[in-house]
FIDRENMAR-466756 format. One line per 3 residues: number of its first residue (from 1); for each residue x, y, z of N, C-alpha, C. Coordinates in Angstrom, 3 decimals. Each point is the difference from the previous one (the first is absolute). Layout:
// FIDRENMAR-466756
NUM) X:Y:Z:X:Y:Z:X:Y:Z; ... $
//
This chain:
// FIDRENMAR-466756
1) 95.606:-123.357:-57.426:1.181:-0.272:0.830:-0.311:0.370:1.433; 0.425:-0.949:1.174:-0.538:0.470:1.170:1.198:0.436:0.723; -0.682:1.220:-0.036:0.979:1.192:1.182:0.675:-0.906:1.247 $
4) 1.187:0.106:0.028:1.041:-0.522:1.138:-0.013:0.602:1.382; 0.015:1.601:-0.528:-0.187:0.836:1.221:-1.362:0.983:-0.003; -0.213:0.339:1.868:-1.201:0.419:-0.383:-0.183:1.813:-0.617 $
7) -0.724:0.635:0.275:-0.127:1.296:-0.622:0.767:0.820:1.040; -0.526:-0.466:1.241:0.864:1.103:1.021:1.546:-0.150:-0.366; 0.429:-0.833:0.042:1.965:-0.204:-0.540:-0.206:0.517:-0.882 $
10) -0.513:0.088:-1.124:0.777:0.742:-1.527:-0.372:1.557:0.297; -1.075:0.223:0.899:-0.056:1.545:0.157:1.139:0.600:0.945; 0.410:-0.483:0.838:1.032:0.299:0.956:1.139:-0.130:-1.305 $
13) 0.273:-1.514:-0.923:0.758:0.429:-0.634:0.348:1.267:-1.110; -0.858:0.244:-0.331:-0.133:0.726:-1.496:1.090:1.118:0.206; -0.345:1.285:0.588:0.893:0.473:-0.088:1.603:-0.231:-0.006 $
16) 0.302:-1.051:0.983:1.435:-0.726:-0.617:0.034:-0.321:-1.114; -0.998:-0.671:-0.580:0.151:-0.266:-1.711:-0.036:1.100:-0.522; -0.582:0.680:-0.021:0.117:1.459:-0.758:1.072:0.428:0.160 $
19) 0.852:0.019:0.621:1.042:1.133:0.344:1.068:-0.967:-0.129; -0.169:-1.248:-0.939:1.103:-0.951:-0.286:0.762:-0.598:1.043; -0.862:-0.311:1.681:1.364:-0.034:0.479:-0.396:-1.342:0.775 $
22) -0.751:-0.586:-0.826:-0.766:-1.911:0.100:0.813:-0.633:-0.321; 0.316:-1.395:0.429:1.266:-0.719:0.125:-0.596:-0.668:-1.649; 0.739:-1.029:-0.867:-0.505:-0.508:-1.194:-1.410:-1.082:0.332 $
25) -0.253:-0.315:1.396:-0.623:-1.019:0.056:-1.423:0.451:0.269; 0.635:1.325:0.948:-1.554:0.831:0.523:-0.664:0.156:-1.034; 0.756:0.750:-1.153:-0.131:0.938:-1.624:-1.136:-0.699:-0.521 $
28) 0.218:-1.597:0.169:-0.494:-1.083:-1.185:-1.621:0.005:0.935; 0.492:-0.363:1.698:-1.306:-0.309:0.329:-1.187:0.955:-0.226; 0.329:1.670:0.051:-0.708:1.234:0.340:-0.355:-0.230:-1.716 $
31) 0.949:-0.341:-0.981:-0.991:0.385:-1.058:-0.870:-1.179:-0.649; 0.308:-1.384:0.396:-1.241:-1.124:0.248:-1.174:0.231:0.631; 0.171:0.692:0.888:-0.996:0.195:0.825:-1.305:1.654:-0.697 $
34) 1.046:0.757:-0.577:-0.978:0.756:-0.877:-0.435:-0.768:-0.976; 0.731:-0.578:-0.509:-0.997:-0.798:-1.535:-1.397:-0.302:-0.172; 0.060:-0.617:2.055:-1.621:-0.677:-0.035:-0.728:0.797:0.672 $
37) 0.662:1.352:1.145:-0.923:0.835:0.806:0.006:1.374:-0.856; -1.553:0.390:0.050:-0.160:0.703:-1.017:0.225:1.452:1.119; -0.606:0.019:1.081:0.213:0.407:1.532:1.263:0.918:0.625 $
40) 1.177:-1.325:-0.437:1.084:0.833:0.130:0.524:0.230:-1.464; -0.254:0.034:-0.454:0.685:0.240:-1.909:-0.535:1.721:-0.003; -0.987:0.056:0.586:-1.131:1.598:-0.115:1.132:0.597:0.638 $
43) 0.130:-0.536:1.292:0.870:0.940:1.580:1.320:0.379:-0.955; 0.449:-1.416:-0.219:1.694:-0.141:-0.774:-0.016:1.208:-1.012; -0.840:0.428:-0.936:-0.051:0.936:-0.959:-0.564:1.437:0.564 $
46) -0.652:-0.059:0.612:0.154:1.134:0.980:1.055:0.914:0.790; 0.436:-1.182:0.894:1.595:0.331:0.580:1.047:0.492:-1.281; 0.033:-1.192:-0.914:0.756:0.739:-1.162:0.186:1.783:-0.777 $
49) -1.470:-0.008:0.009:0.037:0.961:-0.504:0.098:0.923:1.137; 0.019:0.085:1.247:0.087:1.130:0.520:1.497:-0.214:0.432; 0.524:-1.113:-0.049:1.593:0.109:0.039:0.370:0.566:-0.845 $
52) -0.023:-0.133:-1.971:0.587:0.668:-0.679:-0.403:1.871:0.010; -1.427:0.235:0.518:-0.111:1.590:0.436:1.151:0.566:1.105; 0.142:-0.931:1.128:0.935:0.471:0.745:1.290:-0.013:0.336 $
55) 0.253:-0.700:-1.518:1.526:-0.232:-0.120:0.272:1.463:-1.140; -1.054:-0.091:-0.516:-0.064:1.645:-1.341:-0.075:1.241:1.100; -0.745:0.032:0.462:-0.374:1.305:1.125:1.413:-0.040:0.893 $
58) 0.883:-0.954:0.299:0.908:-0.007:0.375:1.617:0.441:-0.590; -0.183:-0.348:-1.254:1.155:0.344:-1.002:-0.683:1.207:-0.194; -1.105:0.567:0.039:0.044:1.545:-0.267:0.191:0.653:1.174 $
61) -0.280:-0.217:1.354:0.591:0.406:0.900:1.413:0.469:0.555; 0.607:-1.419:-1.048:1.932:-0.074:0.363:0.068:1.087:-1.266; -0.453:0.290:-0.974:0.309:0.485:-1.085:0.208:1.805:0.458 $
64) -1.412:0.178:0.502:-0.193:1.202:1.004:1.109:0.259:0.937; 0.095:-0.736:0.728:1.195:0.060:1.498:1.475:0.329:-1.078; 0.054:-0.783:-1.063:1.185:0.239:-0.528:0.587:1.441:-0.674 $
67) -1.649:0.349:-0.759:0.274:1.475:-0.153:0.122:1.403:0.721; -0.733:-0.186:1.229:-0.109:0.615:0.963:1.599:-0.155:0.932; 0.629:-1.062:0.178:1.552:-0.022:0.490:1.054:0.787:-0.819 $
70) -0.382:0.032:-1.638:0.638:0.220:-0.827:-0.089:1.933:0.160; -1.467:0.310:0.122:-0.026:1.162:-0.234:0.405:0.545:1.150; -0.002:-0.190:1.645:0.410:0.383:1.168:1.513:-0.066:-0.107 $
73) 0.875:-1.187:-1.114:1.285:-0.250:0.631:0.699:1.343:-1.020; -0.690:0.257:-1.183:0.240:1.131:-0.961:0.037:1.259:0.548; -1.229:0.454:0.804:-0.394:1.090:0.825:1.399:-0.006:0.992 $
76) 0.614:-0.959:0.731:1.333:-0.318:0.861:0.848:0.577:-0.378; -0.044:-0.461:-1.548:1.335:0.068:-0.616:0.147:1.314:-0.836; -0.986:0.525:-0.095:-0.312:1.348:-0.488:0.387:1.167:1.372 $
79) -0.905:-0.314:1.244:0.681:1.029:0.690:1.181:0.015:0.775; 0.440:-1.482:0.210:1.710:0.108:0.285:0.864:0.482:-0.631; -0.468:-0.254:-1.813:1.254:0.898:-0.457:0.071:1.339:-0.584 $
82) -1.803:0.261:0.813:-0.141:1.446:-0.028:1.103:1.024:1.414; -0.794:-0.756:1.116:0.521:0.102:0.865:2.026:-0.150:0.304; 0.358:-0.828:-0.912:1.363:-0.403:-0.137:0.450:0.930:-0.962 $
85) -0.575:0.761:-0.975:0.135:1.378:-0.639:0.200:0.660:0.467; -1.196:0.553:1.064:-0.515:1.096:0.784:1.822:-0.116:1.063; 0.008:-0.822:0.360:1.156:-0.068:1.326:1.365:0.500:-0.839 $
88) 0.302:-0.313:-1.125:1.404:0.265:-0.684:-0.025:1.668:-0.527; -1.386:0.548:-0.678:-0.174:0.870:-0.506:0.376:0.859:1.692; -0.256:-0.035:0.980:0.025:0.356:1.663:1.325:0.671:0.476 $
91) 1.021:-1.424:-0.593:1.381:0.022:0.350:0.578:0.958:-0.988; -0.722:0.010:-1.054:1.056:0.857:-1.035:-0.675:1.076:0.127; -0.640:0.536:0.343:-0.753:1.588:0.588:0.641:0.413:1.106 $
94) 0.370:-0.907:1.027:0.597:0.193:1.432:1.422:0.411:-0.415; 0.424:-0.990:-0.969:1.337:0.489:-0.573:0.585:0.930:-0.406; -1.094:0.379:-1.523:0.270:1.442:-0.089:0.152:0.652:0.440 $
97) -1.389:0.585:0.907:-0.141:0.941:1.212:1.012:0.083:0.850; 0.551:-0.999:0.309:1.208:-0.037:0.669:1.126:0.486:-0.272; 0.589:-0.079:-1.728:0.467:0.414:-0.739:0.316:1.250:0.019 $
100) -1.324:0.818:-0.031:-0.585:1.363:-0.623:0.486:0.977:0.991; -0.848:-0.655:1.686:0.283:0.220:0.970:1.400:0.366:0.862; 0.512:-1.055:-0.173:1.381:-0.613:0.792:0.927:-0.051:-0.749 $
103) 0.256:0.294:-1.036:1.554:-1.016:-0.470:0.310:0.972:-1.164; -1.355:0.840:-1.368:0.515:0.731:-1.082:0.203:0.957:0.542; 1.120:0.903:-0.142:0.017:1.415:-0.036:-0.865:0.802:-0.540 $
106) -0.798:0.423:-0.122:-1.272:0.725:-0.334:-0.006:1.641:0.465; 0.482:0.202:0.917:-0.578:1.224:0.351:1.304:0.909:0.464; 0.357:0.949:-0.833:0.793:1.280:0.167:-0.098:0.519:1.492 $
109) 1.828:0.018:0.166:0.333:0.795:1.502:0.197:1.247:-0.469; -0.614:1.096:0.667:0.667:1.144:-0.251:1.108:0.643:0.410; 0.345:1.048:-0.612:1.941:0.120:-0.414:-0.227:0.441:1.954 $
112) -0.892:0.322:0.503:0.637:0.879:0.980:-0.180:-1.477:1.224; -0.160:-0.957:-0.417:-0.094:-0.826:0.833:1.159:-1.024:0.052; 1.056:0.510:-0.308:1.064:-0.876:-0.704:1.646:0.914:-0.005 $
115) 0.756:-0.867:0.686:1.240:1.463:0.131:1.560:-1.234:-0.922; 0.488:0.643:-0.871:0.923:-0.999:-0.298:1.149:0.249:0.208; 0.904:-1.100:-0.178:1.875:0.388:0.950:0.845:-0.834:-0.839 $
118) 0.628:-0.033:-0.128:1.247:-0.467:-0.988:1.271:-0.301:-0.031; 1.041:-0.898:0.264:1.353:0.033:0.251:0.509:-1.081:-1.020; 1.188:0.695:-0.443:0.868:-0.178:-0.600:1.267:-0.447:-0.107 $
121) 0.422:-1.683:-0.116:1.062:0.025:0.270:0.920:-0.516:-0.865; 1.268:0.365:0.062:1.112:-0.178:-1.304:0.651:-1.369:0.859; -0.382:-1.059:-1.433:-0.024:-1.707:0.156:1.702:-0.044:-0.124 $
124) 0.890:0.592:-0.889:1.382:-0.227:0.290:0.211:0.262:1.147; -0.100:1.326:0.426:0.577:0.427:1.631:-0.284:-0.754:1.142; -1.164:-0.631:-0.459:-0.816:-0.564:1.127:0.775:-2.020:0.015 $
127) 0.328:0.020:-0.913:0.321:-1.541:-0.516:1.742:0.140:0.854; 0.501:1.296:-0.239:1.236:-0.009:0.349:-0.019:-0.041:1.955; -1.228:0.937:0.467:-0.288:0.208:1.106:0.034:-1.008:1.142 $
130) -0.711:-0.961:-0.583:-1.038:-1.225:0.616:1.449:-1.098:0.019; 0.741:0.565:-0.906:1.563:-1.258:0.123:0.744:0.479:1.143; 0.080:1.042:0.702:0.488:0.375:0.900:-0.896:-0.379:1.518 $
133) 0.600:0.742:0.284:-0.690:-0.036:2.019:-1.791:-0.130:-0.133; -0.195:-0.592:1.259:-1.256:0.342:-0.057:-0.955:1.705:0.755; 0.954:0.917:0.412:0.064:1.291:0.039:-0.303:0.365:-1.529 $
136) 0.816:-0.218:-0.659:-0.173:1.273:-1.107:-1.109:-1.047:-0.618; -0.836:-1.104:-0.414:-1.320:-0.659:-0.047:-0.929:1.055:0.808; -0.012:-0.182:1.045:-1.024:1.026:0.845:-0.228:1.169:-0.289 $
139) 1.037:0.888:-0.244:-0.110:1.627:-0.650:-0.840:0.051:-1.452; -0.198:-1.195:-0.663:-0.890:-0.126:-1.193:-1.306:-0.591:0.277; -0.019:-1.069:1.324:-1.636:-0.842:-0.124:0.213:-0.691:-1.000 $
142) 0.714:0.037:-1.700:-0.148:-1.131:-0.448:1.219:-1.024:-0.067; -0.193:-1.218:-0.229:1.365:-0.991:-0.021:-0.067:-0.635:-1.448; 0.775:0.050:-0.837:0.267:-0.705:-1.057:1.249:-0.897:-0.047 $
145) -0.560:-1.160:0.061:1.216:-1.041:0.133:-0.222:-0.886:-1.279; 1.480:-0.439:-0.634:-0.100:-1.050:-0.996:-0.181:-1.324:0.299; -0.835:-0.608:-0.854:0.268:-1.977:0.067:0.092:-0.214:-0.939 $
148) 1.023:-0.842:0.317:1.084:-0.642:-1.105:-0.280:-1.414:-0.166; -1.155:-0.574:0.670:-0.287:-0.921:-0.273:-1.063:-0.508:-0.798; 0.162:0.720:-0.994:-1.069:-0.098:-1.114:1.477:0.154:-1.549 $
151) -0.262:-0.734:-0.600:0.899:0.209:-1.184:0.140:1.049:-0.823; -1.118:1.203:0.231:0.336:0.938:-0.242:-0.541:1.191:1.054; 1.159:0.611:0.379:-0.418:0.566:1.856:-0.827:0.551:-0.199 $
154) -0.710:0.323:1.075:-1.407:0.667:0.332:0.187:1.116:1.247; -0.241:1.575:0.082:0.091:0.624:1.078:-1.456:-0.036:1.133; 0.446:-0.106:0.625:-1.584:-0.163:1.085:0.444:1.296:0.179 $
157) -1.052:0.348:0.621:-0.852:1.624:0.212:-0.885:-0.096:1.379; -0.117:0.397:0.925:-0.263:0.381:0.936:-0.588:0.742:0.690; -1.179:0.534:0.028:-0.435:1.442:0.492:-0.550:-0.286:1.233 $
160) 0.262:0.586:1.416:-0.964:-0.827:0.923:-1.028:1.004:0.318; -0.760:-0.525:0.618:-1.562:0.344:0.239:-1.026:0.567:-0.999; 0.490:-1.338:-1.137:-0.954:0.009:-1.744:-0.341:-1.119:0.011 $
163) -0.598:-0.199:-0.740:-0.054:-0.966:-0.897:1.174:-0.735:-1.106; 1.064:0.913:0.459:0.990:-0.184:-1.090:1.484:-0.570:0.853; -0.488:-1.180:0.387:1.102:-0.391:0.740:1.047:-0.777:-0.315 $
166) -0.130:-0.712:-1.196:0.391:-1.023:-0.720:-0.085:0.181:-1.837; 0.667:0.731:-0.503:-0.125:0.623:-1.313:1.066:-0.785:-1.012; 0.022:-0.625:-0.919:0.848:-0.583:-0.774:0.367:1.007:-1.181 $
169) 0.690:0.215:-0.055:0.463:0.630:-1.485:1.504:-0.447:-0.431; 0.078:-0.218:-1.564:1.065:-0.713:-0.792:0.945:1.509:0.098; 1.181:-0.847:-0.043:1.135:0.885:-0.126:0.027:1.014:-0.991 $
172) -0.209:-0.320:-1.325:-0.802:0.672:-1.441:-0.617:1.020:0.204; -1.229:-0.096:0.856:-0.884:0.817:0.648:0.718:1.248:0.884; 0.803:-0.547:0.763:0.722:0.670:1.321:0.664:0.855:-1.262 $
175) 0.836:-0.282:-0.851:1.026:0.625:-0.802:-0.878:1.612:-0.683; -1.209:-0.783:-0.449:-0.745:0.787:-0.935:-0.863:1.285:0.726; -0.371:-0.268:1.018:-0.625:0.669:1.102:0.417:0.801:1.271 $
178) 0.112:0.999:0.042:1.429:1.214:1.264:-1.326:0.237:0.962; -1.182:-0.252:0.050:-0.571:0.075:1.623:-1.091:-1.051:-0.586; -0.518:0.242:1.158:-1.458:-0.713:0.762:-0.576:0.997:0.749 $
181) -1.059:0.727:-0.502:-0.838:0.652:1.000:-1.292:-1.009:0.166; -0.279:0.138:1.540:-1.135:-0.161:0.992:-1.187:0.854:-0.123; -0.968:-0.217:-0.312:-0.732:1.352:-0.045:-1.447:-0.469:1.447 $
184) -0.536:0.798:0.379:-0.698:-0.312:1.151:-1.094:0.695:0.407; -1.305:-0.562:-0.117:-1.158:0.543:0.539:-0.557:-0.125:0.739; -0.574:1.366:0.853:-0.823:-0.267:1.052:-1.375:0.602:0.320 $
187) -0.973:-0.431:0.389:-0.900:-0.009:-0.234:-1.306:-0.314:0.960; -1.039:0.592:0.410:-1.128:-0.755:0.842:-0.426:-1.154:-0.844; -0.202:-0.243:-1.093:-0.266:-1.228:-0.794:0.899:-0.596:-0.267 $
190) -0.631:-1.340:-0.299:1.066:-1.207:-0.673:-0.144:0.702:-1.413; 1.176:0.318:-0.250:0.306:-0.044:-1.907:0.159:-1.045:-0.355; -0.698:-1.106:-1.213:-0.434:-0.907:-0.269:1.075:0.459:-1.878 $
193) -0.413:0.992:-0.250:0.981:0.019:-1.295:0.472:1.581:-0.449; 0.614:0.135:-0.839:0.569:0.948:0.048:0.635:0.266:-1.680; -0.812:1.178:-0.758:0.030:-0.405:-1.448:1.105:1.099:0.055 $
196) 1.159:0.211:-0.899:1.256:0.044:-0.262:0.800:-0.187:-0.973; 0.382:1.150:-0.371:1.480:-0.275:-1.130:1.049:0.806:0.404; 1.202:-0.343:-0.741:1.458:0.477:0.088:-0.111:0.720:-1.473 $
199) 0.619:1.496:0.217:0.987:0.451:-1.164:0.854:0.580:0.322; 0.559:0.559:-0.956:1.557:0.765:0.152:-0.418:1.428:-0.811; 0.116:0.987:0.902:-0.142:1.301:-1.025:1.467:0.690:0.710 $
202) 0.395:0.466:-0.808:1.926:0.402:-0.266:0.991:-0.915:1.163; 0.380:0.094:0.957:0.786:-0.633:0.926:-0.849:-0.987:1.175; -1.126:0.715:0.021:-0.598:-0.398:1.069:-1.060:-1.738:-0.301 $
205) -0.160:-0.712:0.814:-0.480:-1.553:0.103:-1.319:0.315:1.088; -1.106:0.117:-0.950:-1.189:0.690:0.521:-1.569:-1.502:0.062; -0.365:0.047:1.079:-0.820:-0.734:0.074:-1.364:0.231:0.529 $
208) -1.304:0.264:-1.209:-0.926:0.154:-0.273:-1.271:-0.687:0.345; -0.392:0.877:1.192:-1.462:-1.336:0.801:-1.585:0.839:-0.512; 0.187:-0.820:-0.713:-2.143:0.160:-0.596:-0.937:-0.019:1.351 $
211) 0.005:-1.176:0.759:-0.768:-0.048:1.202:0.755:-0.716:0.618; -0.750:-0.004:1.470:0.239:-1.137:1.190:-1.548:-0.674:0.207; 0.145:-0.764:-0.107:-1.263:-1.472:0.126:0.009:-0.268:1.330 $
214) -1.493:-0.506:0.381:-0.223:-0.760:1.128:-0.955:-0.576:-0.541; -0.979:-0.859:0.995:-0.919:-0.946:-0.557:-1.351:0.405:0.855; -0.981:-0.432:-0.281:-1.140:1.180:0.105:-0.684:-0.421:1.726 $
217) 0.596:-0.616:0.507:-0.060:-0.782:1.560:1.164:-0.525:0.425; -0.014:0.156:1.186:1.077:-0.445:0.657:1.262:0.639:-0.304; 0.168:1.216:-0.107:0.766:0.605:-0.641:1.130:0.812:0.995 $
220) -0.949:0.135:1.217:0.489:0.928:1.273:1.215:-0.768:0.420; 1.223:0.494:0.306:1.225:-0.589:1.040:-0.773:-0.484:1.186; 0.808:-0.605:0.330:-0.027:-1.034:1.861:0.104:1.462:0.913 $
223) 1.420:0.575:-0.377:0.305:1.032:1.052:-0.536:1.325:-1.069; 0.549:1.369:0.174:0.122:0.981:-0.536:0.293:0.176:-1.364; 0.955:-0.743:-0.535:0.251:0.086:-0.990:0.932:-1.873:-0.359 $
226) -0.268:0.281:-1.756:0.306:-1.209:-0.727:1.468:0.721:-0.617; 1.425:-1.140:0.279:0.948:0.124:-1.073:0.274:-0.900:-0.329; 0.503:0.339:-1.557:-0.042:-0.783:-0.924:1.233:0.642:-0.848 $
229) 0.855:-1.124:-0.615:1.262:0.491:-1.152:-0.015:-0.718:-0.768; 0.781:0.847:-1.351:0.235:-1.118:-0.956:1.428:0.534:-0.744; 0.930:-0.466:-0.286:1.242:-0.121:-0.523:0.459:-0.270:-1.299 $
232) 0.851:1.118:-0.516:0.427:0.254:-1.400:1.566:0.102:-0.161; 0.209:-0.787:-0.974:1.545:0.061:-0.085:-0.142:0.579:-1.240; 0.871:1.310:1.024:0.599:0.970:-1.079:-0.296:1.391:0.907 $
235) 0.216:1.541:-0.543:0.056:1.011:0.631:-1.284:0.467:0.038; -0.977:0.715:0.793:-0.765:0.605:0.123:0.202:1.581:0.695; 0.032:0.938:-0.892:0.042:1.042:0.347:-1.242:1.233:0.505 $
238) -1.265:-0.885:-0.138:-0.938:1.103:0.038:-1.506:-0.902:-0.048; -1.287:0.146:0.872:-0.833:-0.586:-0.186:-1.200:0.981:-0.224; -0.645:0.044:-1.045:-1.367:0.740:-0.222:-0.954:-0.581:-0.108 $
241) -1.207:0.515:0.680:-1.053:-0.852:-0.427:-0.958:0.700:-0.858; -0.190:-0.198:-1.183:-1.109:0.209:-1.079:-1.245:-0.176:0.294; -1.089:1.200:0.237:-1.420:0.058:-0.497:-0.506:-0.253:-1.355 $
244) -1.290:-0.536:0.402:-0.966:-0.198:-1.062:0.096:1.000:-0.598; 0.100:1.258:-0.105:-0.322:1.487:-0.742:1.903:0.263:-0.455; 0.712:-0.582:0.382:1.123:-0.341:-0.313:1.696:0.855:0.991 $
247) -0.788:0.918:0.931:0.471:0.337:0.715:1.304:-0.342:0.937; 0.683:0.240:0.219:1.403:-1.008:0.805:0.143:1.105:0.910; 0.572:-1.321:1.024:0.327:0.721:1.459:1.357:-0.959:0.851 $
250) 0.866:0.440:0.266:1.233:-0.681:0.104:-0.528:-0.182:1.284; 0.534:-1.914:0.242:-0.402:-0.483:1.841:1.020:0.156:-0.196; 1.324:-0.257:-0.030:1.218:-0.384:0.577:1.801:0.898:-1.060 $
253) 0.691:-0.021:0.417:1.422:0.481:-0.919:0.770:0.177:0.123; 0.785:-0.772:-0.347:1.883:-0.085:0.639:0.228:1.123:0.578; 0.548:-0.360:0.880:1.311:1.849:0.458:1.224:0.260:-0.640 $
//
């Protein structure tokens, strides 16, 4: 069969034929033309085979690149959410500490650092008081006024320069209960808590302080001293404070 085209065209072509990307007409001529050249049939099988080496050496290359992305994107993903550990485990250490620091009561005031005061006032007299003038209000400091606009009245309570400015208590309550003592501490520290019970030994309404708490920083007042109250309905006649060894020492006691 006599070759159509010469050797230089099918060598320029070949690699397009190899790599499939010969139109159907080229396809037919390039492989007519090997049938009868023994020349380029050698080259043609040559090229072949080092195409299929470098299409293999190539898929092991991508094969490589693929494991190597895989193992770098693992290594990523390993220390971000080490690192994304590391950052949360951070916040909740900062927290605590903060906690421990700032905010629990932790650390005992001593008795001599701490002076307590107490007043007592009778909620009928005072309910009857506060309905009158605002003179006889003033001779007490406290105001107890009713609202009646609740379906079942409520006495507000009043103490100024507390915390206790706005006090709700049910009429029930008011009936059942003949004072409200204030009790009041002062202190170079913030008292943060204050462990405590009530009993009754013969007449007297006695209230029992284990410790005074602060927190183990930040504990110091702004100025000289920290006050602080807290409020009990009902009579208080007497305040002791109890040692560890069980000792009592009266801060405060009716006249």
């Amino acid at each position: 069969m006599k070759n159509k085209l010469p050797c230089e065209i099918i060598k320029d072509l070949l690699p397009t034929y190899i790599d499939g990307l010969a139109s159907a007409a080229t396809s037919q001529a390039v492989e007519e033309h090997l049938k009868g050249c023994t020349e380029c049939a050698a080259l043609y099988n040559t090229m072949k085979k080092q195409c299929t080496v470098d299409t293999e050496e190539k898929a092991k290359d991508t094969e490589k690149e693929k494991a190597l992305f895989k193992k770098i994107n693992k290594k990523l993903t390993r220390k971000t959410r080490n690192t994304a550990i590391a950052g949360i485990i951070a916040v909740i250490a900062v927290i605590c500490a903060s906690q421990l620091l700032f905010v629990r009561a932790l650390k005992e005031v001593p008795l001599s650092n701490v002076s307590v005061s107490a007043s007592v006032y009778p909620l009928k007299e005072l309910a009857a008081v506060s309905a009158k003038t605002k003179t006889d209000v003033d001779s007490y400091s406290v105001v107890i006024s009713k609202d009646e606009s609740y379906e079942d009245p409520i006495f507000r309570i009043s103490i100024p320069d507390t915390a206790y400015s706005d006090i709700g208590i049910t009429e029930s309550a008011m009936n059942e209960c003949e004072y409200v003592s204030l009790i009041s501490w002062d202190s170079p520290y913030v008292i943060k808590d204050i462990s405590f019970d009530y009993s009754t030994s013969g007449n007297e309404n006695i209230m029992y302080i284990k410790a005074f708490k602060t927190t183990l920083l930040n504990n110091k007042a702004a100025g000289d001293s920290a006050a602080s109250s807290t409020i009990q309905f009902g009579d208080t006649d007497k305040i002791v404070y109890v040692d560890k060894n069980g000792s009592e020492t009266v801060l405060w006691e009716k006249q």
